[in-house]
PQR file with spaces between the fields and no chain letter, atoms N, CA, C, O and H, PARSE charges and radii, in Angstrom:
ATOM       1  N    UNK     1     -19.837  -13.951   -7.276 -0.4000 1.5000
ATOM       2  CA   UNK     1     -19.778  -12.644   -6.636 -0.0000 2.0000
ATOM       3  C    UNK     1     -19.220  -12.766   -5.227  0.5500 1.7000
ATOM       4  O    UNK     1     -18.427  -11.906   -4.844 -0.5500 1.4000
ATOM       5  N    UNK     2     -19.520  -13.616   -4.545 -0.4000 1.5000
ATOM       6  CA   UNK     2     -19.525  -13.965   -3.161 -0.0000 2.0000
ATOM       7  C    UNK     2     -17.598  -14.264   -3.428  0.5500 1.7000
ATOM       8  O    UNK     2     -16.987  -13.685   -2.529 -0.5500 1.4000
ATOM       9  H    UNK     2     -20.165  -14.314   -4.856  0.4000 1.0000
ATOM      10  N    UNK     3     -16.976  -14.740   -4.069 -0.4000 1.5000
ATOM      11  CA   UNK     3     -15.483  -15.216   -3.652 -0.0000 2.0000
ATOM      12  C    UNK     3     -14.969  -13.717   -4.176  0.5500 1.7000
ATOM      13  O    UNK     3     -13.853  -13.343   -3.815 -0.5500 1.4000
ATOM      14  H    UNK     3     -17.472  -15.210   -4.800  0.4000 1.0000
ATOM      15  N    UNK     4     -15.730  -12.917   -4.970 -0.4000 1.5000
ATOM      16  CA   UNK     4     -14.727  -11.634   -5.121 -0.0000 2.0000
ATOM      17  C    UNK     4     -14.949  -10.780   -4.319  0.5500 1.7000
ATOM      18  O    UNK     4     -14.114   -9.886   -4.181 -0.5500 1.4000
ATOM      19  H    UNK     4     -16.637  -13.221   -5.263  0.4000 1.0000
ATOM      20  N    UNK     5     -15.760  -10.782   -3.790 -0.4000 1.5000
ATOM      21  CA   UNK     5     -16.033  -10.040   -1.723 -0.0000 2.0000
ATOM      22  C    UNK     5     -15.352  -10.552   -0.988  0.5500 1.7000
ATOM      23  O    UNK     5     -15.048   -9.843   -0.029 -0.5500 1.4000
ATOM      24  H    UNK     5     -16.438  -11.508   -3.902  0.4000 1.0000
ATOM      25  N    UNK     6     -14.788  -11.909   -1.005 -0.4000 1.5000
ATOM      26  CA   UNK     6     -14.103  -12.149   -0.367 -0.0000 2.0000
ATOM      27  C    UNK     6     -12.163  -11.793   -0.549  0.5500 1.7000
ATOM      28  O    UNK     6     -11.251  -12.217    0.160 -0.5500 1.4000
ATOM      29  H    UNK     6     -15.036  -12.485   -1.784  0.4000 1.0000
ATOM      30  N    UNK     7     -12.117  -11.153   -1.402 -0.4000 1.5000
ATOM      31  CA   UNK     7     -11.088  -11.299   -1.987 -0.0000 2.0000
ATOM      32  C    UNK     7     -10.856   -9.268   -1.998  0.5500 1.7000
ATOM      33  O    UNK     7      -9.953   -8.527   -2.388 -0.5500 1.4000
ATOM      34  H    UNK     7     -12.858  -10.808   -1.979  0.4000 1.0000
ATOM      35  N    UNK     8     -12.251   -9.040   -1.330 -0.4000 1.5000
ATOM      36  CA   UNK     8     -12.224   -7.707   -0.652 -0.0000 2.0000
ATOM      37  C    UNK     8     -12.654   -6.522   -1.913  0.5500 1.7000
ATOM      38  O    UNK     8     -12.329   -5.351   -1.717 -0.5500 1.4000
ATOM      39  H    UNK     8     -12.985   -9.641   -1.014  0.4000 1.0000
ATOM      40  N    UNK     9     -13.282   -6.845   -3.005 -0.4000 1.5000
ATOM      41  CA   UNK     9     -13.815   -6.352   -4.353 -0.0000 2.0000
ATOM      42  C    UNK     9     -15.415   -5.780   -3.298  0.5500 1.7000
ATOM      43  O    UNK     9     -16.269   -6.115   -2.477 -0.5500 1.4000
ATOM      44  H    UNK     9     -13.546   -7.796   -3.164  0.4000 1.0000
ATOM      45  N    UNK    10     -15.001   -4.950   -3.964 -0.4000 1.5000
ATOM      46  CA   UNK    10     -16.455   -3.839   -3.445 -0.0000 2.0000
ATOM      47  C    UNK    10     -17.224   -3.408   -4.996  0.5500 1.7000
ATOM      48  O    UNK    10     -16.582   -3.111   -6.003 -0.5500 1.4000
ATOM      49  H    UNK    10     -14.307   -4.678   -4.631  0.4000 1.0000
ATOM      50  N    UNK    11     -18.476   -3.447   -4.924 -0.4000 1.5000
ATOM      51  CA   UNK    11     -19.050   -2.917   -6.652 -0.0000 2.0000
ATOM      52  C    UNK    11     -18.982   -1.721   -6.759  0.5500 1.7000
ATOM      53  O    UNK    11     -18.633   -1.059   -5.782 -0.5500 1.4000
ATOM      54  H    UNK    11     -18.998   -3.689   -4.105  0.4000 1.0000
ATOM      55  N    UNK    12     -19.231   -1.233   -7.724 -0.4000 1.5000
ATOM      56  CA   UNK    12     -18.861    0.476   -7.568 -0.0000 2.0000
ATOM      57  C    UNK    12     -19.909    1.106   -8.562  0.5500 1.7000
ATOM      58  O    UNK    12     -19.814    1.118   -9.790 -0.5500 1.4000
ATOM      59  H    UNK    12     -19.515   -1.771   -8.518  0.4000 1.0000
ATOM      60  N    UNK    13     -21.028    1.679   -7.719 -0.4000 1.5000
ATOM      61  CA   UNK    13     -22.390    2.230   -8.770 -0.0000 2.0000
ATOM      62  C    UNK    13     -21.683    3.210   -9.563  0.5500 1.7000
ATOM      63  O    UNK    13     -20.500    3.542   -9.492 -0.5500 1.4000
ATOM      64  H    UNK    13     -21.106    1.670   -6.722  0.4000 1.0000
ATOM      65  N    UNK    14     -22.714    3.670  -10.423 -0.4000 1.5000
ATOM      66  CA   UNK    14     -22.471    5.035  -11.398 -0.0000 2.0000
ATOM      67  C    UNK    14     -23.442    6.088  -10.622  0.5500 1.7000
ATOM      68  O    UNK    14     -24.631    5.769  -10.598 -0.5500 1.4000
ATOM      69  H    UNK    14     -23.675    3.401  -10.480  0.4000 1.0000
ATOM      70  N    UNK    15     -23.184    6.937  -10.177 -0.4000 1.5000
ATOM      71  CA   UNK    15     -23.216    8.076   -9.209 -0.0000 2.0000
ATOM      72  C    UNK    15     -23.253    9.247  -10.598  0.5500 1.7000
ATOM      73  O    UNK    15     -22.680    9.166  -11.684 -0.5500 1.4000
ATOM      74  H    UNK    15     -22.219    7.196  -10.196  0.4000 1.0000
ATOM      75  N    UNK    16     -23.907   10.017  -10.208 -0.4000 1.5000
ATOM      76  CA   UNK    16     -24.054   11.500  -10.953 -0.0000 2.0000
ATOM      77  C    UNK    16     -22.888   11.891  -11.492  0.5500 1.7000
ATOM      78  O    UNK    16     -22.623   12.018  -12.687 -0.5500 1.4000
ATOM      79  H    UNK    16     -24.372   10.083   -9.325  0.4000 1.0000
ATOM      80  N    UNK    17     -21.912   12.153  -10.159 -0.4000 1.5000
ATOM      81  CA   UNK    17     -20.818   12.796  -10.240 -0.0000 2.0000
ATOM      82  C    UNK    17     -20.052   11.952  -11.173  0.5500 1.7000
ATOM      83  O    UNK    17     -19.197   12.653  -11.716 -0.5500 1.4000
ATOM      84  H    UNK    17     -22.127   12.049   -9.188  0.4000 1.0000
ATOM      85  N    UNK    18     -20.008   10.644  -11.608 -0.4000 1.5000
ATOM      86  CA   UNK    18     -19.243    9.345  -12.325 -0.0000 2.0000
ATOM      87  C    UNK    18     -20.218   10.401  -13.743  0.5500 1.7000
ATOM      88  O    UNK    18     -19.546   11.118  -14.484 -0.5500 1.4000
ATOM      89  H    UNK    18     -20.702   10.075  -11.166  0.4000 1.0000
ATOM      90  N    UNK    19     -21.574   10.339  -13.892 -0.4000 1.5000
ATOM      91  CA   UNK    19     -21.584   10.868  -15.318 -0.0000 2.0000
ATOM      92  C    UNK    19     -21.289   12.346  -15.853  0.5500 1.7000
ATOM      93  O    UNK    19     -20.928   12.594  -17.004 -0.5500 1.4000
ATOM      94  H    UNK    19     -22.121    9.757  -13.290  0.4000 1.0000
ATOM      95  N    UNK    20     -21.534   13.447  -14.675 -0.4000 1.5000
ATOM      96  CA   UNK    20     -21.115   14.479  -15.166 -0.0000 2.0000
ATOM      97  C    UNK    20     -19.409   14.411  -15.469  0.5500 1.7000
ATOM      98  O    UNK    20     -19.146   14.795  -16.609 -0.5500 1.4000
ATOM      99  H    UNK    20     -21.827   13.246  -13.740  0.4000 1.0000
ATOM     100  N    UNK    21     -18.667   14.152  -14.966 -0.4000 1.5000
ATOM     101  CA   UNK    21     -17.163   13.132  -15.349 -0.0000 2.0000
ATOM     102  C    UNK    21     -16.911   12.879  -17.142  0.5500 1.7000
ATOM     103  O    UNK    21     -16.207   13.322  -18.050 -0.5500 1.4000
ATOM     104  H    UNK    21     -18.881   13.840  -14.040  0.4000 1.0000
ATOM     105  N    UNK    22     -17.606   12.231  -16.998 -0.4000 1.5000
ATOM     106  CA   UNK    22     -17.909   11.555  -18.486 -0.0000 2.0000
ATOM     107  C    UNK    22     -18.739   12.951  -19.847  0.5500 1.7000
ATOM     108  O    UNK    22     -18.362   12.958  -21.019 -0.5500 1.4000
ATOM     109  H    UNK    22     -18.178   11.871  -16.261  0.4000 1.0000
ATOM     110  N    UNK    23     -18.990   13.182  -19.724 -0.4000 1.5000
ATOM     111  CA   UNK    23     -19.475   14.433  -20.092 -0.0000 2.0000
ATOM     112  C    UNK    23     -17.962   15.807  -20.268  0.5500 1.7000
ATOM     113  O    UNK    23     -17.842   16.599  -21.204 -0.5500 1.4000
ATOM     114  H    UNK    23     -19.296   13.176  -18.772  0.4000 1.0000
ATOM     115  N    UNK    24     -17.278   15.710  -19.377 -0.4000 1.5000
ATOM     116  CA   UNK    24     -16.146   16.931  -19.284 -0.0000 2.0000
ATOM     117  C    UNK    24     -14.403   16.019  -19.906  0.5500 1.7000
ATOM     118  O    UNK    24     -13.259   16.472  -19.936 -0.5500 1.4000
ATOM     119  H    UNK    24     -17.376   15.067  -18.617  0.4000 1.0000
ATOM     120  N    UNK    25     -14.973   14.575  -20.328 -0.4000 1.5000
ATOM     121  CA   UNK    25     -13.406   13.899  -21.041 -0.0000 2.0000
ATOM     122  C    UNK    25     -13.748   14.492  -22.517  0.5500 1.7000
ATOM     123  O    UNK    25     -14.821   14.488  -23.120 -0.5500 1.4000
ATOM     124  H    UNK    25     -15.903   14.207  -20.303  0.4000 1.0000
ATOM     125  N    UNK    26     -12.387   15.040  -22.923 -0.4000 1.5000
ATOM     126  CA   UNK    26     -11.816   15.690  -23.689 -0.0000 2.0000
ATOM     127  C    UNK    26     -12.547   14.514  -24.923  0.5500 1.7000
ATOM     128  O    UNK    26     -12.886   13.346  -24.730 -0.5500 1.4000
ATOM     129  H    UNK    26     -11.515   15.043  -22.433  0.4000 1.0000
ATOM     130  N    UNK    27     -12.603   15.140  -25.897 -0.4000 1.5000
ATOM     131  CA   UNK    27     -12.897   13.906  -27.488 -0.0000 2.0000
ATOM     132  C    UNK    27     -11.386   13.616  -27.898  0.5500 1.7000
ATOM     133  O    UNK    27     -10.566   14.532  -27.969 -0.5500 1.4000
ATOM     134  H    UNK    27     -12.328   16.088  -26.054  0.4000 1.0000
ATOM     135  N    UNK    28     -11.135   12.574  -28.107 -0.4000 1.5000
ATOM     136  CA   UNK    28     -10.062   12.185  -28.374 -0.0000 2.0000
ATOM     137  C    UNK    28      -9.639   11.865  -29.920  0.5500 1.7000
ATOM     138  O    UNK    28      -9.362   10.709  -30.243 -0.5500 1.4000
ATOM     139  H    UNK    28     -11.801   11.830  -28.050  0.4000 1.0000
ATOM     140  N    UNK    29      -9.607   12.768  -30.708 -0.4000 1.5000
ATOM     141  CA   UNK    29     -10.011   12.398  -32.223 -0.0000 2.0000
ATOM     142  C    UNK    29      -8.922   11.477  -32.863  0.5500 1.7000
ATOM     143  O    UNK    29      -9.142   10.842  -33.895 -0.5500 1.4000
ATOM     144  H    UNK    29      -9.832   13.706  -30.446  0.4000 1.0000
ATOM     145  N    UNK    30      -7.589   11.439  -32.108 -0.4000 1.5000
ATOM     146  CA   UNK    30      -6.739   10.537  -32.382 -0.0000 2.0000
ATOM     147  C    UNK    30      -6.838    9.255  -32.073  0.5500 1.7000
ATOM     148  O    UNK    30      -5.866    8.555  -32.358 -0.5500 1.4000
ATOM     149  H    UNK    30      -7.410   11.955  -31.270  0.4000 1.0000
ATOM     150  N    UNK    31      -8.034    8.605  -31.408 -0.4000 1.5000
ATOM     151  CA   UNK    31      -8.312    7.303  -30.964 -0.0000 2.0000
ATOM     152  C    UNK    31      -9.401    6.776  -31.989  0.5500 1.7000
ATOM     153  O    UNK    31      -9.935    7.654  -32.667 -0.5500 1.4000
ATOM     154  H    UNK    31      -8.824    9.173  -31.176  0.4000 1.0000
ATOM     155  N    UNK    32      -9.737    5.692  -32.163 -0.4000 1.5000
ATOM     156  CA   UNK    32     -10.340    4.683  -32.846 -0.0000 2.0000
ATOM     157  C    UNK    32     -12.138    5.363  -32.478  0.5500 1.7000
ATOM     158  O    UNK    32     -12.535    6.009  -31.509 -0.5500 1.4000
ATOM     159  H    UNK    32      -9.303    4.979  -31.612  0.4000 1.0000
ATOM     160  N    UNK    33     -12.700    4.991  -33.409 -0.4000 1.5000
ATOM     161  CA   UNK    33     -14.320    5.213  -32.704 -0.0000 2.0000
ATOM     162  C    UNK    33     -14.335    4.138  -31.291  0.5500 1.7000
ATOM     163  O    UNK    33     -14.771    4.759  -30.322 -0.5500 1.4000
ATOM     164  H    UNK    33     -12.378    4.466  -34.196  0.4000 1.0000
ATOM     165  N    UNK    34     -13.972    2.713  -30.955 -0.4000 1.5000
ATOM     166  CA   UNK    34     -14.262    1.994  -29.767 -0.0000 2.0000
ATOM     167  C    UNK    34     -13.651    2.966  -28.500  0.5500 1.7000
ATOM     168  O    UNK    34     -13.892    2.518  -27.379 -0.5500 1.4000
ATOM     169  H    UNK    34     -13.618    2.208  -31.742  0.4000 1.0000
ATOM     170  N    UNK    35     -13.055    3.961  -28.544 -0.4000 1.5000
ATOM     171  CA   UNK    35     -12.863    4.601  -27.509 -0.0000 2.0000
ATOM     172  C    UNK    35     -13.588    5.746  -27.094  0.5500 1.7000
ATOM     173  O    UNK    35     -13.216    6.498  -26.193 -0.5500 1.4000
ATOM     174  H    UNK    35     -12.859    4.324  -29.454  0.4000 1.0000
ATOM     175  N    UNK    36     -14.750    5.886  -27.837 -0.4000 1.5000
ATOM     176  CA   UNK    36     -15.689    7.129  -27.944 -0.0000 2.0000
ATOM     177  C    UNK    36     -16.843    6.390  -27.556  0.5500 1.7000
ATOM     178  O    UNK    36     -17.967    6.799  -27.844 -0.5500 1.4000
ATOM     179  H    UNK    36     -15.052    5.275  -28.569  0.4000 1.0000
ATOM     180  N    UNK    37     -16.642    5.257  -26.880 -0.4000 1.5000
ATOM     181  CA   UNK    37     -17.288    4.258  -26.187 -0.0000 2.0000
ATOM     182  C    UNK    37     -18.116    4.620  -25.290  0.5500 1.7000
ATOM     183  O    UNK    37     -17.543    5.178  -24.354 -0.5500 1.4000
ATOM     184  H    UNK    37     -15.729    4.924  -26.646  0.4000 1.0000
ATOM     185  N    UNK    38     -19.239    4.540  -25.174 -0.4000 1.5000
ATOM     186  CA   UNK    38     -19.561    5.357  -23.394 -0.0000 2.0000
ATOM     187  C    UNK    38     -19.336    4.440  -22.332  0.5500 1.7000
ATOM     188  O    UNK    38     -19.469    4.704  -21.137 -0.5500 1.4000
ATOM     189  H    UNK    38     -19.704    4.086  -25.934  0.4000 1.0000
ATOM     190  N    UNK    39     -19.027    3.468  -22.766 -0.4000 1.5000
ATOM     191  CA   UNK    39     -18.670    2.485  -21.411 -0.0000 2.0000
ATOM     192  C    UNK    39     -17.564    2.543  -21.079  0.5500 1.7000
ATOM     193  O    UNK    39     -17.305    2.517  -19.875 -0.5500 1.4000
ATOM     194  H    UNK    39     -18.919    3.254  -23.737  0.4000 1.0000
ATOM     195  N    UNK    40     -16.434    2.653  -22.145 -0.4000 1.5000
ATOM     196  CA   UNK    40     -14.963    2.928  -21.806 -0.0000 2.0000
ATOM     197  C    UNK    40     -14.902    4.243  -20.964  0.5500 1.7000
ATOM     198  O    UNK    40     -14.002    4.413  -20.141 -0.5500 1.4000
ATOM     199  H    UNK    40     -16.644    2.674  -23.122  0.4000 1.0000
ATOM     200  N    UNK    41     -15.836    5.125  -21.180 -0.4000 1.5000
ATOM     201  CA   UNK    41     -15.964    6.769  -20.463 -0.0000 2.0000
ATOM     202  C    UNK    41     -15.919    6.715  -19.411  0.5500 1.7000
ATOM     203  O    UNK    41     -15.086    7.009  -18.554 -0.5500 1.4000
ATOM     204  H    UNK    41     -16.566    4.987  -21.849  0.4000 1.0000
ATOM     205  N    UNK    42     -17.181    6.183  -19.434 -0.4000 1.5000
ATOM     206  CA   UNK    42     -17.143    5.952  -18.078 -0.0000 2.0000
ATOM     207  C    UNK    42     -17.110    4.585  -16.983  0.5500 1.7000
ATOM     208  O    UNK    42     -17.957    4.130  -16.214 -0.5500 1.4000
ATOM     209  H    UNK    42     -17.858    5.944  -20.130  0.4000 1.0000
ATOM     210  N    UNK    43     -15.576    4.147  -17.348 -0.4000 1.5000
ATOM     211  CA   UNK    43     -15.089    3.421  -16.194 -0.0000 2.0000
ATOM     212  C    UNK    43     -13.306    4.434  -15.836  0.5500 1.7000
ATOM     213  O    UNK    43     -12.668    4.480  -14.785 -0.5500 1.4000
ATOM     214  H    UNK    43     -14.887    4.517  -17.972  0.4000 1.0000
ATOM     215  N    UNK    44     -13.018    5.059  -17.119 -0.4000 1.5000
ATOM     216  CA   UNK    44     -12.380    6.245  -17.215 -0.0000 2.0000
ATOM     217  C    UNK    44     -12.851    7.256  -16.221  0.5500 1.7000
ATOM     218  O    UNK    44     -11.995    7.743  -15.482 -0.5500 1.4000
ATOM     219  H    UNK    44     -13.537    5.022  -17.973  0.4000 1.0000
ATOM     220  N    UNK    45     -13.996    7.609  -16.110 -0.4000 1.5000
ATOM     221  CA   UNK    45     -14.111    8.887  -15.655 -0.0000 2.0000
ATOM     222  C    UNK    45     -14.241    8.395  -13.946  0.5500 1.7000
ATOM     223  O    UNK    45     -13.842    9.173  -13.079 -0.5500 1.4000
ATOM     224  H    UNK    45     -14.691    7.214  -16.710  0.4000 1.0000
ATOM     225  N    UNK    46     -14.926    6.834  -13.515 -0.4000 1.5000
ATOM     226  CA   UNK    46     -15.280    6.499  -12.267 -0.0000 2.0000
ATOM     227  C    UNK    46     -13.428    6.006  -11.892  0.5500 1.7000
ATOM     228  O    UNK    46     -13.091    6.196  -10.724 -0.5500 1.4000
ATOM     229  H    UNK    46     -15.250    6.202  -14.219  0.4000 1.0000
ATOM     230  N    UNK    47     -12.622    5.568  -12.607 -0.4000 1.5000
ATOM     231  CA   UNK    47     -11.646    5.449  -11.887 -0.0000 2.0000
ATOM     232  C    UNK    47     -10.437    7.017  -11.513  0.5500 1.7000
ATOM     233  O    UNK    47      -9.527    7.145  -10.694 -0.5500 1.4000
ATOM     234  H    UNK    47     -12.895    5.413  -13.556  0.4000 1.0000
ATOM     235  N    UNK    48     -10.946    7.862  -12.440 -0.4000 1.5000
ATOM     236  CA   UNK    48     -10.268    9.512  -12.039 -0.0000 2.0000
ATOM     237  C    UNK    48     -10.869    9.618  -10.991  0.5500 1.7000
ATOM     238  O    UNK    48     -10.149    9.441  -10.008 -0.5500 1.4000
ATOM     239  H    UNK    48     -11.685    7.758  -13.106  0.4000 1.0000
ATOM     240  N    UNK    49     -12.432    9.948  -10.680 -0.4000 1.5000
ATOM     241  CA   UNK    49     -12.752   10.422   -9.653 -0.0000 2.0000
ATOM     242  C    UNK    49     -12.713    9.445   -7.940  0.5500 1.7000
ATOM     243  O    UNK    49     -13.041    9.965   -6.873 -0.5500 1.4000
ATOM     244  H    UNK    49     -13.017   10.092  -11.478  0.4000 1.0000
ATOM     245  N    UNK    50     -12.306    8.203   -8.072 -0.4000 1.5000
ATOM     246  CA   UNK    50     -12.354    7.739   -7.247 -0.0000 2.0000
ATOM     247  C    UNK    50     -10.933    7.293   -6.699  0.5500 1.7000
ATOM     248  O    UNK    50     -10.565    6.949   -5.575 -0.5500 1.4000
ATOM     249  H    UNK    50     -12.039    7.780   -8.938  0.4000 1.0000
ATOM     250  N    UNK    51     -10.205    7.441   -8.033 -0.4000 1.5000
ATOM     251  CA   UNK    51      -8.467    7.242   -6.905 -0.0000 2.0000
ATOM     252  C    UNK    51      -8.573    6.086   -7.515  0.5500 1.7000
ATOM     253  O    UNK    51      -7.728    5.484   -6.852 -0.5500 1.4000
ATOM     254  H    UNK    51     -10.504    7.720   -8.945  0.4000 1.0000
ATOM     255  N    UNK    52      -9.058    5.112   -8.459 -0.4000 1.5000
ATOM     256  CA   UNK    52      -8.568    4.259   -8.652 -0.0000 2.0000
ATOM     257  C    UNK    52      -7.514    3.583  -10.123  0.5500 1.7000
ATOM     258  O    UNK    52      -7.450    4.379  -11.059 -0.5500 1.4000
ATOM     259  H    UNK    52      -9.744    5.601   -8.997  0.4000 1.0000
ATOM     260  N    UNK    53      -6.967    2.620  -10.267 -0.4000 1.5000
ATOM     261  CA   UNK    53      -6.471    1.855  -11.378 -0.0000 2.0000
ATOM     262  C    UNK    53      -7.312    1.481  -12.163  0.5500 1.7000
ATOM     263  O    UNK    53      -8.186    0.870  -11.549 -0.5500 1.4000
ATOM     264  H    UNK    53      -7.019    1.974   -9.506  0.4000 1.0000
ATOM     265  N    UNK    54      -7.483    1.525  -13.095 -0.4000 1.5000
ATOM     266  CA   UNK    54      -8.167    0.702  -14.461 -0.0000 2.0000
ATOM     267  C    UNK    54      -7.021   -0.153  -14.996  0.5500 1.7000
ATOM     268  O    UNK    54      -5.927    0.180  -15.453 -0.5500 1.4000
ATOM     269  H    UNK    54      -6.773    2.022  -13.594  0.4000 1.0000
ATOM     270  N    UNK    55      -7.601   -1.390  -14.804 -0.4000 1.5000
ATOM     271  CA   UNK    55      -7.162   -2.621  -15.524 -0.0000 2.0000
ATOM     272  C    UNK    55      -7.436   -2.885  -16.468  0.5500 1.7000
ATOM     273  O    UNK    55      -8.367   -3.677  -16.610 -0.5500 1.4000
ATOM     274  H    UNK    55      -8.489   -1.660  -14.434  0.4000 1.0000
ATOM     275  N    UNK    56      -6.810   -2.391  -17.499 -0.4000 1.5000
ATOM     276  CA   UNK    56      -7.525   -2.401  -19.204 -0.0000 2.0000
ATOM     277  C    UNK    56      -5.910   -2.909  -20.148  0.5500 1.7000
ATOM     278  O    UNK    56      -4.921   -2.197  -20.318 -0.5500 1.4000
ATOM     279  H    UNK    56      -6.053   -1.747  -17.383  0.4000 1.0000
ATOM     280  N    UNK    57      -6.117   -4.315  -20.612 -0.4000 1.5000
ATOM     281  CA   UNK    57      -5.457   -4.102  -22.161 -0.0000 2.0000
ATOM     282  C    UNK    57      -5.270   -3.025  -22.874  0.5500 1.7000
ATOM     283  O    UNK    57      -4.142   -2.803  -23.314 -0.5500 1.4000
ATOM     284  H    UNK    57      -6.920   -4.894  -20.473  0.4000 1.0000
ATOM     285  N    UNK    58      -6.483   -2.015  -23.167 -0.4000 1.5000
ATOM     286  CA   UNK    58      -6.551   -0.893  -23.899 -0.0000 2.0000
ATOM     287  C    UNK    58      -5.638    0.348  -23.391  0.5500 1.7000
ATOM     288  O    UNK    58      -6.275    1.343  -23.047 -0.5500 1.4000
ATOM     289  H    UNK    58      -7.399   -2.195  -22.809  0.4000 1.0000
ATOM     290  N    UNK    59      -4.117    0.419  -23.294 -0.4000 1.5000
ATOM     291  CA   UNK    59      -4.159    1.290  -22.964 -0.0000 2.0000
ATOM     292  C    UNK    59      -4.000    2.313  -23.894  0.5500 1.7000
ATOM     293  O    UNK    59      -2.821    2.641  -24.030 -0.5500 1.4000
ATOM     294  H    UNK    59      -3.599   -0.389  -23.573  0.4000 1.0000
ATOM     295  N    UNK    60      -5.114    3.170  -24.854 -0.4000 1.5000
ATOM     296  CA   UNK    60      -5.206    4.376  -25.121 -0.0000 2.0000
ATOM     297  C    UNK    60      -5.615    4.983  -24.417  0.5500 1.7000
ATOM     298  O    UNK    60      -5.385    6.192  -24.397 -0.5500 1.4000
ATOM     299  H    UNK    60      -6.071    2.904  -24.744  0.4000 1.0000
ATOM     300  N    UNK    61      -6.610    4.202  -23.311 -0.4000 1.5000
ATOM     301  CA   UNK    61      -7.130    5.066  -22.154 -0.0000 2.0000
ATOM     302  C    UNK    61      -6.711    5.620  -21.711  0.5500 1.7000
ATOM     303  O    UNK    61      -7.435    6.367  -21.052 -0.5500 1.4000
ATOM     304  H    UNK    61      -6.797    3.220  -23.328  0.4000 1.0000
ATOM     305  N    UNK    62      -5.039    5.875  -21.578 -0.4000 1.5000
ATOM     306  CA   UNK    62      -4.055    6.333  -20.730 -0.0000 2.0000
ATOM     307  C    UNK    62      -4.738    7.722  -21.124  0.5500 1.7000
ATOM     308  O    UNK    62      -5.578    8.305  -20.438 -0.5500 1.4000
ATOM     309  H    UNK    62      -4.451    5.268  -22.113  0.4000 1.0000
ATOM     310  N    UNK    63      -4.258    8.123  -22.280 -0.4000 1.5000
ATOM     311  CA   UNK    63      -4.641    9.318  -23.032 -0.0000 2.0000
ATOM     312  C    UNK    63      -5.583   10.489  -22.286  0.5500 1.7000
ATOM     313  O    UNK    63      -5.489   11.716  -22.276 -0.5500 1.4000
ATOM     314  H    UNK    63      -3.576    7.649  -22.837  0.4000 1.0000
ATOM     315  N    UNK    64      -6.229    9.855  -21.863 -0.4000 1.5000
ATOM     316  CA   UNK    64      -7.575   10.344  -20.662 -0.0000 2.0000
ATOM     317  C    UNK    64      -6.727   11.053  -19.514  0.5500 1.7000
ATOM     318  O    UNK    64      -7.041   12.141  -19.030 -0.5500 1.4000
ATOM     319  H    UNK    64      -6.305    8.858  -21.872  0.4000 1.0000
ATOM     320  N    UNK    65      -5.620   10.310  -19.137 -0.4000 1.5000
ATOM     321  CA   UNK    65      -5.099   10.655  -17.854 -0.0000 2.0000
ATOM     322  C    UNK    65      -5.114    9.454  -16.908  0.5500 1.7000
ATOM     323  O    UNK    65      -4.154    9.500  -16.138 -0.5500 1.4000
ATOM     324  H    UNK    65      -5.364    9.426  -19.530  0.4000 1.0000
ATOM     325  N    UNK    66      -5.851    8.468  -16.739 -0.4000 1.5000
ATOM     326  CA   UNK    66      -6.233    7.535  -15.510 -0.0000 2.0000
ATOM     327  C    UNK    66      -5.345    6.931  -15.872  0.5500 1.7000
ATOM     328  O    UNK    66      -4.772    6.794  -16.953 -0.5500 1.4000
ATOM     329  H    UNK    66      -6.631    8.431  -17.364  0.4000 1.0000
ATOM     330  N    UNK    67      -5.138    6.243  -14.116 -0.4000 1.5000
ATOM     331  CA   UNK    67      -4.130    5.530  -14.574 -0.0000 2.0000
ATOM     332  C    UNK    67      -4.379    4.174  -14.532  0.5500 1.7000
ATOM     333  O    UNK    67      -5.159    3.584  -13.785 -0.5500 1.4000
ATOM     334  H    UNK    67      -5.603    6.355  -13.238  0.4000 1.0000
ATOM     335  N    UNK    68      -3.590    3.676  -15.471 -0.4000 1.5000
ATOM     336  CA   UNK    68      -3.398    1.919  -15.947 -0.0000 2.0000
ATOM     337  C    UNK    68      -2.737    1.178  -15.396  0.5500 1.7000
ATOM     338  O    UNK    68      -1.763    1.567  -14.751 -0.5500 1.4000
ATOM     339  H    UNK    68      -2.956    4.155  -16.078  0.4000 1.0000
ATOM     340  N    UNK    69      -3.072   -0.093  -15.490 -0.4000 1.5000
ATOM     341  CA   UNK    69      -2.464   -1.646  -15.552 -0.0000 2.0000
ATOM     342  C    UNK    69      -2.628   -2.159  -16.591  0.5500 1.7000
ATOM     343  O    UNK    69      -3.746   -2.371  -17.060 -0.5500 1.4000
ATOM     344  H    UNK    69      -3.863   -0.409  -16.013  0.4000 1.0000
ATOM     345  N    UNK    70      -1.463   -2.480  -17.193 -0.4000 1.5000
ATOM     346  CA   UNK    70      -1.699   -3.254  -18.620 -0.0000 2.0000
ATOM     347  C    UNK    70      -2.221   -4.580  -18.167  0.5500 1.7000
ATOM     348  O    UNK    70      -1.715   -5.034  -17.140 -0.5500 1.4000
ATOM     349  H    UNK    70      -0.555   -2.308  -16.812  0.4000 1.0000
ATOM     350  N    UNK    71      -2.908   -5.092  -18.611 -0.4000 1.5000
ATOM     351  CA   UNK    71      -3.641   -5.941  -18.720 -0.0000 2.0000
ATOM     352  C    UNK    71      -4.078   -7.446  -19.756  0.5500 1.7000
ATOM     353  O    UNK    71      -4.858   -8.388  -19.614 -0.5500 1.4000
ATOM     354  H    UNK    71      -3.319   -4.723  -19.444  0.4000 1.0000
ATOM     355  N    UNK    72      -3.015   -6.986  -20.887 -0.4000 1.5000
ATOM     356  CA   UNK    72      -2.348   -7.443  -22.125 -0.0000 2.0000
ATOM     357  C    UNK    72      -1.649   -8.777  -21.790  0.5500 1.7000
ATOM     358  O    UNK    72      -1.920   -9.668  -22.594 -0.5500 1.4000
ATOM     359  H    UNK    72      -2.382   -6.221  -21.003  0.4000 1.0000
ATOM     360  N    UNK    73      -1.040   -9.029  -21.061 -0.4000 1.5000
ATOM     361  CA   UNK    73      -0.453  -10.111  -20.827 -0.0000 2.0000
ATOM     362  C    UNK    73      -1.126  -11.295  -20.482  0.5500 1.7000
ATOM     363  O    UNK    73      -0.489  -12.326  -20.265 -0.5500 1.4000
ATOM     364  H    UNK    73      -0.820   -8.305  -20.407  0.4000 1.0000
């Protein structure tokens, strides 16, 4: 933990506002059940509301709107 603070990584709680978020993403019936994930939701819904990138292989997440880094490579 200590070298990814250093490397300037901050943790990022789940806040109310991160689950009511998660609660208002669209059902995506064209995606697989693993994307109806609640964990995929909500790192989806905490990177919309916070301005950030999600670093995910997966990108169906795109689908959501947030935006990606493929991560695949």
């Amino acid at each position: 933990m200590r070298e990814l603070e250093l490397d300037g990584f901050v943790p990022l709680s789940i806040e109310l506002e991160h689950a009511v978020r998660v609660a208002a993403l669209p059902a995506l019936p064209a995606l697989p059940a693993l994307h109806r994930d609640p964990f995929d939701r909500m790192l989806v819904a905490q990177a919309m509301l916070e301005g950030l990138t999600l670093v995910t292989a997966d990108l169906h997440l795109a689908q959501y709107g947030a935006r990606l880094l493929d991560a695949s490579a």
